[in-house]
C-alpha angles and dihedrals in degrees: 000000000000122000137187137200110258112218133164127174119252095256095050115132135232132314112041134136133225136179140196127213114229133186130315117240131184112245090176137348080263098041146036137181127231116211115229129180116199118197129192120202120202129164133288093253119099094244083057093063094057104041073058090056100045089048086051086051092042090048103044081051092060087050109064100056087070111091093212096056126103117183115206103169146342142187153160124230139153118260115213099185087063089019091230144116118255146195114207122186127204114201139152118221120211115233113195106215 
């Protein structure tokens, strides 16, 4: 698993993604799991919600065809603080030791 910092000016546009990288658990003595969140940002219009929705979907789709992902939640909301929609992805990645 390769990951890379995720960075956008301040005057990027929509859409854009961004994760976090959450704690390591052991799963097993030969394996843990690294939570990751994954957000989408998209714009404040209603097609931009579901534009927001359908990548979610489109996205979900492409994960569950990886065997070391482990999806937990996931969710669309709208953010006032950016006044924008966003998807947000909850997932757990396996780590062999």
């Amino acid at each position: 698993l390769q990951l890379y910092p995720i960075a956008a000016p301040e005057s990027a546009e929509f859409p854009l993604s961004t994760y976090i990288v959450g704690e390591q658990t052991p799963a097993t003595k030969d394996h843990n799991q690294l939570s990751v969140d994954v957000a989408f940002w998209f714009g404040n219009s209603g097609s931009d919600y579901k534009r927001c929705c359908a990548f979610v979907d489109a996205i979900l789709e492409q994960m569950a065809n990886e065997n070391d992902l482990y999806f937990e939640s996931a969710s669309v909301d709208f953010n006032d603080e950016f006044s924008s929609y966003s998807g947000l992805i909850r997932i757990k990645v396996g780590l062999n030791n």
